[in-house]
KETOR-351736 format. One line per field, with one value per residue: residue in one letter; x, y, z of N, C-alpha, C, CB in turn. Coordinates in Angstrom, 1 decimal, m for minus. Glycine has a CB too. Layout:
! residues N
lolo = c(A  ...)
nxx = c(X  ...)
nyy = c(Y  ...)
nzz = c(Z  ...)
caxx = c(X  ...)
cayy = c(Y  ...)
cazz = c(Z  ...)
cxx = c(X  ...)
cyy = c(Y  ...)
czz = c(Z  ...)
cbxx = c(X  ...)
cbyy = c(Y  ...)
cbzz = c(Z  ...)
//
This chain:
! residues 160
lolo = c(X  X  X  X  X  X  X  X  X  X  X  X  X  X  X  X  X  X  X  X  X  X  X  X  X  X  X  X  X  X  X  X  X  X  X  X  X  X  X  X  X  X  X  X  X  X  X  X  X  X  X  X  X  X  X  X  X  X  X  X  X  X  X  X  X  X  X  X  X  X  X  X  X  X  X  X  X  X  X  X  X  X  X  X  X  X  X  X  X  X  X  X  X  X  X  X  X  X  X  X  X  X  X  X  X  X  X  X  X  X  X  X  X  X  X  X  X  X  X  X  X  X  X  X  X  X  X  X  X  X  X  X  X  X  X  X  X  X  X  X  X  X  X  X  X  X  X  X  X  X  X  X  X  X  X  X  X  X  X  X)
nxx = c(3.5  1.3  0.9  3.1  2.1  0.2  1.4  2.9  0.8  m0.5  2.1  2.2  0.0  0.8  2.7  1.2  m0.6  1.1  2.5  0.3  m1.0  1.5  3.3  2.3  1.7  4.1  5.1  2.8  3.5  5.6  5.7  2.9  1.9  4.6  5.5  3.2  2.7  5.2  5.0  2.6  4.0  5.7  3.6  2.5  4.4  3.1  1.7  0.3  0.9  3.7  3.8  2.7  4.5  6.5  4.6  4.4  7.1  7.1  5.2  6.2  8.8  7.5  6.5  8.4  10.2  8.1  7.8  10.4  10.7  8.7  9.6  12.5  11.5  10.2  12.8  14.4  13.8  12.1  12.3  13.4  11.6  9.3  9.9  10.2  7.6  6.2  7.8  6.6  3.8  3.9  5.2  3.0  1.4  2.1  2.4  m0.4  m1.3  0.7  1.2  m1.5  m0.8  m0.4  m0.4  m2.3  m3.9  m7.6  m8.6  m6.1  m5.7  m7.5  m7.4  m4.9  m6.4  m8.0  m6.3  m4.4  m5.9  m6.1  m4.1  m3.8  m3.7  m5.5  m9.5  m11.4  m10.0  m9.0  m11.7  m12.5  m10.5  m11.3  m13.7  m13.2  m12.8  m12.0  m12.4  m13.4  m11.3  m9.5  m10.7  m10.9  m8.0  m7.6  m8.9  m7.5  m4.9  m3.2  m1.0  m2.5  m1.4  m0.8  m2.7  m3.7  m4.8  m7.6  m9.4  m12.3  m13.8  m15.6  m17.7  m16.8)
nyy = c(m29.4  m28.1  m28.1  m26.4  m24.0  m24.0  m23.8  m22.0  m19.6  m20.2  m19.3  m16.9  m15.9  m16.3  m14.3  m12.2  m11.9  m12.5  m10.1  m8.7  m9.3  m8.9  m7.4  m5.1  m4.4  m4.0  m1.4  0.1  0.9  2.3  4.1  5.0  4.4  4.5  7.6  8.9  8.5  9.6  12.3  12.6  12.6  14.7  16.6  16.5  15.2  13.0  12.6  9.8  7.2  5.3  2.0  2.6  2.3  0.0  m1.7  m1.1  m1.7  m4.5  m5.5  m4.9  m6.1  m8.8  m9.5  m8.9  m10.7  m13.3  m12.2  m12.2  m15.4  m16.9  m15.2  m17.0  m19.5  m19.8  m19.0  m20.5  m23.0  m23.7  m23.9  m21.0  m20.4  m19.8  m18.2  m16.2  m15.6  m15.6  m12.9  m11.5  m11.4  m9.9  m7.8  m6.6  m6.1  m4.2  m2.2  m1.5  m0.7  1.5  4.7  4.6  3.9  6.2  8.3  10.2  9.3  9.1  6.1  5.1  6.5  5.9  3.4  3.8  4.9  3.2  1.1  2.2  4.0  3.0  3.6  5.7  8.1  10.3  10.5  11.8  12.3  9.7  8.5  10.1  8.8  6.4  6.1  7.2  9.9  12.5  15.6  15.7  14.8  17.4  19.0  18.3  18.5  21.4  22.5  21.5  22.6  21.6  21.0  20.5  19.8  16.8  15.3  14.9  16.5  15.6  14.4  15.3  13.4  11.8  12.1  13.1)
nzz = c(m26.7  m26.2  m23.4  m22.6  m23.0  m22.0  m18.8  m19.0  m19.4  m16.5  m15.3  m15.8  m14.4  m12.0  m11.9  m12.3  m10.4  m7.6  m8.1  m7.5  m5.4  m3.1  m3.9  m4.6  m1.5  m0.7  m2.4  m1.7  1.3  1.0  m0.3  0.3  3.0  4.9  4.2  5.3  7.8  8.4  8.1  9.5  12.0  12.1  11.8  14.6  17.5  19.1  17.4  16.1  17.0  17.9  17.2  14.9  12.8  13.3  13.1  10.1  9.1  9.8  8.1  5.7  6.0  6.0  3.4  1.9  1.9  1.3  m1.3  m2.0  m2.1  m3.5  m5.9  m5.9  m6.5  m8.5  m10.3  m9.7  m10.3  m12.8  m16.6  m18.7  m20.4  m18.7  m16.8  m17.6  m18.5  m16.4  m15.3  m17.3  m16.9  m13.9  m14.7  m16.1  m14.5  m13.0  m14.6  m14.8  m11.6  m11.8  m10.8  m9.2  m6.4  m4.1  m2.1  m3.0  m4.3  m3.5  m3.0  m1.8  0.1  1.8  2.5  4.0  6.0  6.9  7.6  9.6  11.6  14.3  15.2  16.5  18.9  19.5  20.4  18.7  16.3  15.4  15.5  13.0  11.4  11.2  10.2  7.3  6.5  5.6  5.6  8.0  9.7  9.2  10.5  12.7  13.5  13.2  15.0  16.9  16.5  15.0  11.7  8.8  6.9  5.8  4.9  1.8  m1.3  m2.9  m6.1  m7.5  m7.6  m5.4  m2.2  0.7)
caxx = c(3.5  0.1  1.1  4.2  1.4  m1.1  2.1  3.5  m0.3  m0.2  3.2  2.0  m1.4  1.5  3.3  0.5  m0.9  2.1  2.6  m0.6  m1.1  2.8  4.3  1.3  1.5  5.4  4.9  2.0  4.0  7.0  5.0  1.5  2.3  5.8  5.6  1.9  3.7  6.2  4.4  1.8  5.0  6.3  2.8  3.3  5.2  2.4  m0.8  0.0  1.4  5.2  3.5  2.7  5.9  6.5  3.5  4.4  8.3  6.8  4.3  7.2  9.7  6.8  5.7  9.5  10.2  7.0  8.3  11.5  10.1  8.0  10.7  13.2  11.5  10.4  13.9  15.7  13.0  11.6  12.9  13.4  10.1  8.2  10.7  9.7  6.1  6.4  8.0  5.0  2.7  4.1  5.1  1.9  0.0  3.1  1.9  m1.8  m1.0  1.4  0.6  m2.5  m0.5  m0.3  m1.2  m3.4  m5.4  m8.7  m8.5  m4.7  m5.8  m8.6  m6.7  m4.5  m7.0  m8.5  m5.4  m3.6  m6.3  m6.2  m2.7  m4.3  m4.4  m7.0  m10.5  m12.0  m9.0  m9.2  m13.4  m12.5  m10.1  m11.8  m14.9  m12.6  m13.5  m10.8  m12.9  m13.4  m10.0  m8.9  m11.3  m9.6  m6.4  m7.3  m9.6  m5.9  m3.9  m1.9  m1.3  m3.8  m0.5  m0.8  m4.2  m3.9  m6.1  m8.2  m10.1  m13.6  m15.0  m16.6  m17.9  m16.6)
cayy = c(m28.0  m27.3  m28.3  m25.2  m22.7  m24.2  m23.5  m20.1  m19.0  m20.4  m18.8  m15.2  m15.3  m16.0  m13.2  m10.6  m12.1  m12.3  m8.7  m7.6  m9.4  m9.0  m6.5  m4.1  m3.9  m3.3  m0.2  0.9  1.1  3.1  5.3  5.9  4.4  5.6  8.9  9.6  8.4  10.5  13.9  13.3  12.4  16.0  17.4  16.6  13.7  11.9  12.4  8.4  5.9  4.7  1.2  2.6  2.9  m1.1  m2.9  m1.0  m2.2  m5.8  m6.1  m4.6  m7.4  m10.2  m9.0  m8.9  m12.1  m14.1  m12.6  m13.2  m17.0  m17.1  m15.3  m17.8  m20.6  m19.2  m18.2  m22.0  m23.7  m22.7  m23.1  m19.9  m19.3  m19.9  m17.2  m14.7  m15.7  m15.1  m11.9  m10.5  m10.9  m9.0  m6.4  m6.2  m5.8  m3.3  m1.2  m1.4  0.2  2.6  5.8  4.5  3.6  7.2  9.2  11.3  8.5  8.8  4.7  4.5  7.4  5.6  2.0  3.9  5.3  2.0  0.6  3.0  4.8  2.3  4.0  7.2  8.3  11.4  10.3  12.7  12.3  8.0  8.0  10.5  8.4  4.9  6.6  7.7  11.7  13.8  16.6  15.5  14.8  18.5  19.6  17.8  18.9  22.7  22.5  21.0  23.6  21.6  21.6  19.5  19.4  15.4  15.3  15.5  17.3  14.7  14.6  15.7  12.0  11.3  12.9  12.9)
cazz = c(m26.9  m25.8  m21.9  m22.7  m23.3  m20.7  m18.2  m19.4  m18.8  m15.2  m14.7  m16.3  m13.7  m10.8  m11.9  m11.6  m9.0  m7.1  m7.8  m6.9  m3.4  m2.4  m4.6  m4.5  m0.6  m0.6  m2.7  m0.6  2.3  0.8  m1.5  1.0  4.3  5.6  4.0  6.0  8.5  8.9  7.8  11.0  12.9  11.7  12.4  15.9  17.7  19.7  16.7  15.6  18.1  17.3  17.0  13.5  12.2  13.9  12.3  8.8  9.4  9.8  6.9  4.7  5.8  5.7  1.9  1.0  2.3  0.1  m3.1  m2.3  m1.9  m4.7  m7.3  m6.1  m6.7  m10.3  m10.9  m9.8  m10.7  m13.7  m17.3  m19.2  m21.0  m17.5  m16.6  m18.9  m18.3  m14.5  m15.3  m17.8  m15.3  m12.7  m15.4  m16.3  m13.2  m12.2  m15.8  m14.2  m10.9  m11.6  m10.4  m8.3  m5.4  m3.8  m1.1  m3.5  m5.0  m2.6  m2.1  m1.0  1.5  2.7  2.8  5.3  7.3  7.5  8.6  10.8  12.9  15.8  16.2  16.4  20.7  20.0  20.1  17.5  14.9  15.1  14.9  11.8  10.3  10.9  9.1  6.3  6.4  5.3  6.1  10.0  10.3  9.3  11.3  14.1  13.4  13.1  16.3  17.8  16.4  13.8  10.3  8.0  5.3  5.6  4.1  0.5  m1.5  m4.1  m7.1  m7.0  m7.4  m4.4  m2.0  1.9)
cxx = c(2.3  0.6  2.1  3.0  0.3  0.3  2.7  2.0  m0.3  0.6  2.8  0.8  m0.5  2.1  2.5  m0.2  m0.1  2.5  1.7  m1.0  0.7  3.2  3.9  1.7  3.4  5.7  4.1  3.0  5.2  6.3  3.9  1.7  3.5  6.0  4.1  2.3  4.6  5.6  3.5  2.5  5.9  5.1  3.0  3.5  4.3  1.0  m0.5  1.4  2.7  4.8  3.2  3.5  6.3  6.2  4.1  6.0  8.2  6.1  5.6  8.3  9.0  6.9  7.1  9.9  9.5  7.4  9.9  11.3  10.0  8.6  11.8  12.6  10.9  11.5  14.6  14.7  12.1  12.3  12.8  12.2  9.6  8.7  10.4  8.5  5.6  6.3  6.8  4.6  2.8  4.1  4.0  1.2  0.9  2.2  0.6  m1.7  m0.6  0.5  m0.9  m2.2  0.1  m1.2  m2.3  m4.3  m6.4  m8.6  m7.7  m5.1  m6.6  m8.3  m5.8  m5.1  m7.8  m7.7  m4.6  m4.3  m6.3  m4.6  m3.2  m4.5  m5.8  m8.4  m11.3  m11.1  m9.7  m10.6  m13.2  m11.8  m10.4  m13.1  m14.2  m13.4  m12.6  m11.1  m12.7  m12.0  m9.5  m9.4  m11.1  m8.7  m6.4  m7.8  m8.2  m5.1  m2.8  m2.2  m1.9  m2.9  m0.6  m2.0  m4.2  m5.3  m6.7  m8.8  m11.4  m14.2  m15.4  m16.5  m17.3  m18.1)
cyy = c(m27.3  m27.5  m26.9  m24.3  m22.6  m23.5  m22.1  m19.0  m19.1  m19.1  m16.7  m14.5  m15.7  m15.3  m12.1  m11.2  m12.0  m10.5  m7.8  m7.7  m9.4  m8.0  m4.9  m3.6  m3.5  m2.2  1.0  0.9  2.3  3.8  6.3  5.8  5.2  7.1  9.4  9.7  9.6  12.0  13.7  13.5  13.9  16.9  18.0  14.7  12.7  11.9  11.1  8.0  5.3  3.1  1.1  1.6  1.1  m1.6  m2.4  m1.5  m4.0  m6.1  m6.0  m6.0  m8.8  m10.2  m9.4  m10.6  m13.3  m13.6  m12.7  m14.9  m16.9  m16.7  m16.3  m18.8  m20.4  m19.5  m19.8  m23.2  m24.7  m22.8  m21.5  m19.6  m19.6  m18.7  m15.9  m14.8  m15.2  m13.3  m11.0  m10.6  m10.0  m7.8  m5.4  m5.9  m4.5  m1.7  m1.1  m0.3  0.6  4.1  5.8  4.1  5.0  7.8  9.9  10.8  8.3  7.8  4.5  5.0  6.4  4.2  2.4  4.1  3.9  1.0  0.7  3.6  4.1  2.8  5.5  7.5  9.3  10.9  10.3  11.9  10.6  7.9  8.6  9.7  7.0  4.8  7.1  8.9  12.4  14.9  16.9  15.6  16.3  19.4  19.6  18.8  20.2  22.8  22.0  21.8  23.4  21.4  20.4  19.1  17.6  14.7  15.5  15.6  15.8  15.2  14.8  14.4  11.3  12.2  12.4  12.9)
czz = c(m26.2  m24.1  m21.6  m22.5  m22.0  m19.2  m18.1  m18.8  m17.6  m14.7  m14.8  m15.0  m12.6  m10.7  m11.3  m10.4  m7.5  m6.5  m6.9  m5.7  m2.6  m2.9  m4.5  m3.0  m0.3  m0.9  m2.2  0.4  2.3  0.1  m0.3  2.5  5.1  5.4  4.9  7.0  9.5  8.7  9.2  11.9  13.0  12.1  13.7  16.3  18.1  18.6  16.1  16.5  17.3  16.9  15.5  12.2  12.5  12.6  10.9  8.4  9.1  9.1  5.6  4.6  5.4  4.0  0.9  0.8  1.3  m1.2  m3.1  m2.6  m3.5  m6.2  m7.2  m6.5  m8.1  m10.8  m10.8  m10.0  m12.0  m15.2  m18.3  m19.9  m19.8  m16.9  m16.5  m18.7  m17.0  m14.7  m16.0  m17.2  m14.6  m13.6  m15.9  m15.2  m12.4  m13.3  m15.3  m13.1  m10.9  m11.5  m9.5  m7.1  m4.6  m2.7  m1.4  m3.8  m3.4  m1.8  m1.5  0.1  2.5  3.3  4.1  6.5  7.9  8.5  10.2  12.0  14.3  16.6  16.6  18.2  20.7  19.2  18.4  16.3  15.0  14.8  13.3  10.4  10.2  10.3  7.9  5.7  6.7  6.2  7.2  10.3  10.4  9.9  12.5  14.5  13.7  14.4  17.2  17.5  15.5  12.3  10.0  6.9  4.8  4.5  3.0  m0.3  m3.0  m5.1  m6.5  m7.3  m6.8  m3.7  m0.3  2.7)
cbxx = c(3.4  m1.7  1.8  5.5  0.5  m1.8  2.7  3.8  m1.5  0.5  4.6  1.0  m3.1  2.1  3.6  m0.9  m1.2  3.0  2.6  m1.7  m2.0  3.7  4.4  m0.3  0.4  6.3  4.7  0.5  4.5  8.4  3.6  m0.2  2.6  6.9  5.8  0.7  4.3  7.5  3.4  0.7  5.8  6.8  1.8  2.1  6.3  2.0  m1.9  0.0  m0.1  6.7  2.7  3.1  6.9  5.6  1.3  3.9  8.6  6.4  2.5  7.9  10.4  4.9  5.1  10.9  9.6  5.3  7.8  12.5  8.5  6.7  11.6  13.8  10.8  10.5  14.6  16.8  12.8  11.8  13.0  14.4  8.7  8.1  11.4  9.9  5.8  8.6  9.2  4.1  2.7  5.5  5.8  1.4  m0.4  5.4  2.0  m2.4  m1.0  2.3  0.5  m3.4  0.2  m0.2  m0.5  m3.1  m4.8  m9.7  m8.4  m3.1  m6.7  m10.1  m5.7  m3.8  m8.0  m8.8  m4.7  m2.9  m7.6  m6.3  m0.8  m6.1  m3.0  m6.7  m10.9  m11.7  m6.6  m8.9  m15.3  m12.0  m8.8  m12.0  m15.8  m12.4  m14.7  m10.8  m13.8  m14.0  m9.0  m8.6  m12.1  m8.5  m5.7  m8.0  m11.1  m5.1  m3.3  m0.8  0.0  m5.3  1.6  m1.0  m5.2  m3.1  m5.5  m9.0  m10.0  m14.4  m14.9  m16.5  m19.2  m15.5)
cbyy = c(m27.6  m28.1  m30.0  m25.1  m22.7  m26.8  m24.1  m19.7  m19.5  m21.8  m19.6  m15.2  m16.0  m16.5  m12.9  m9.6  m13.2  m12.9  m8.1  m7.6  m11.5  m10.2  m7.0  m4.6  m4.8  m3.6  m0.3  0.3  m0.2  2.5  4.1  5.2  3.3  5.2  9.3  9.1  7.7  10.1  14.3  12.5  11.1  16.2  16.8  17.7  13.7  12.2  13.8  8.1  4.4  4.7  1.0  3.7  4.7  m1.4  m2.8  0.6  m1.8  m6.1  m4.8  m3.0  m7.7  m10.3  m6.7  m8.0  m12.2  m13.7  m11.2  m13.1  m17.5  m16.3  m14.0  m18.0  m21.4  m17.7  m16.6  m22.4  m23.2  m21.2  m23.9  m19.7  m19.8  m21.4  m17.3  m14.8  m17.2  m15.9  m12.0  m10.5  m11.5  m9.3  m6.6  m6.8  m7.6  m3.8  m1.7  m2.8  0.3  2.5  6.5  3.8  2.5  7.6  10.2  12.2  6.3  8.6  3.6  5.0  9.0  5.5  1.4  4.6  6.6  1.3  0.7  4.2  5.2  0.1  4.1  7.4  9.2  13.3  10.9  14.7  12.7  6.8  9.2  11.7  8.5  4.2  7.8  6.7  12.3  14.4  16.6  13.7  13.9  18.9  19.4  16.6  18.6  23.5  21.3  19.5  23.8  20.4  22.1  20.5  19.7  15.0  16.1  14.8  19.5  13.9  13.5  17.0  11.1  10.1  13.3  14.0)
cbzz = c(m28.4  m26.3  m21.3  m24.2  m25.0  m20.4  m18.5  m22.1  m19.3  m15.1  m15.6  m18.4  m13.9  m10.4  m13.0  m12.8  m9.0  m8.1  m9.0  m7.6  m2.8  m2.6  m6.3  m4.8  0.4  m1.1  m3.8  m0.1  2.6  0.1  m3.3  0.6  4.4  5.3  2.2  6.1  7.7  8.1  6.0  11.9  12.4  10.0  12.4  17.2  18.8  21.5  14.8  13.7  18.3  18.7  17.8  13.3  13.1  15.2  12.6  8.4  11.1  10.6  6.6  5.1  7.3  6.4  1.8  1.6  3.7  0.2  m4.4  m1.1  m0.7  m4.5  m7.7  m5.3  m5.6  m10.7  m10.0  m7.9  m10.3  m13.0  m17.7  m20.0  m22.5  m16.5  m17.3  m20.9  m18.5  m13.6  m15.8  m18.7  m14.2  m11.7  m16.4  m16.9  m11.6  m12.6  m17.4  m13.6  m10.4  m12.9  m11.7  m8.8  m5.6  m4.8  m0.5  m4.5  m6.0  m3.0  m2.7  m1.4  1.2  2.0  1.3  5.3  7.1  6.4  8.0  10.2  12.8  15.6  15.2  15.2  22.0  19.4  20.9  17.7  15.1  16.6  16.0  12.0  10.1  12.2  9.6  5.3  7.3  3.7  6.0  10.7  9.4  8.4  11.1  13.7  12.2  12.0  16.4  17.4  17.5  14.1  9.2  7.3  5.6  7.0  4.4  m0.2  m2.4  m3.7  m8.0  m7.6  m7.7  m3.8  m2.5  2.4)
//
């Protein structure tokens, strides 16, 4: 009995774990990535490099792919309480980050700009978003002539 409980624990910390390095960056992509994406791409056509839109295409299929893996081999693997065990995990680490995986949360913002500015062609804008400075950036953008709508507005808890 005790090796069942020592197991189900295992399986519960592969769940959220699972979730949180695989499951986490699938929801960033569709929640903060493709929609930024596509709003600079609506800004104007050349302010982020089509290579974007690629690499975020290709992390999305890698990401799906590993938990496809990792829930199959749970799922045919696995009897039913390790199952269920698997599954709280993830559910739980899903109930953790809900609503913090957003364009508005400060970190998601800054996780993209960390990511994406090397697609960025204008100088100014890429130094602004590889320094993660909202500010700079819209400052860019207005000094360029387009809209700043991409940039969501944040909480006052830190400072640019």
């Amino acid at each position: 009995m005790a090796m069942k409980i020592i197991w189900s624990a295992v399986l519960v910390f592969v769940g959220w774990i699972g979730y949180y390095l695989f499951g986490r960056q699938l929801i960033f992509n569709f929640v903060t990535a493709f929609p930024l994406i596509r709003q600079m791409e609506e800004t104007q056509e050349d302010l982020i490099a089509p290579g974007a839109k690629r690499y975020t295409v290709i992390s999305t299929v890698v990401m799906a792919i590993l938990c496809l893996i990792i829930c199959g081999v749970v799922l045919f693997f696995c009897p039913l309480y390790l199952k269920i065990s698997f599954a709280v995990g993830a559910v739980v680490c899903a109930f953790m980050l809900a609503g913090k995986i957003t364009p508005d949360n400060r970190d998601m913002f800054d996780s993209f700009c960390s990511s994406y500015y090397k697609f960025v062609p204008d100088d100014e804008l890429r130094t602004a978003m590889c320094n993660k400075k909202p500010s700079r950036m819209k400052l860019r953008l207005h000094d360029m002539g387009l809209s700043t709508a991409f940039i969501p507005d944040f909480k006052k808890d830190r400072n640019d």
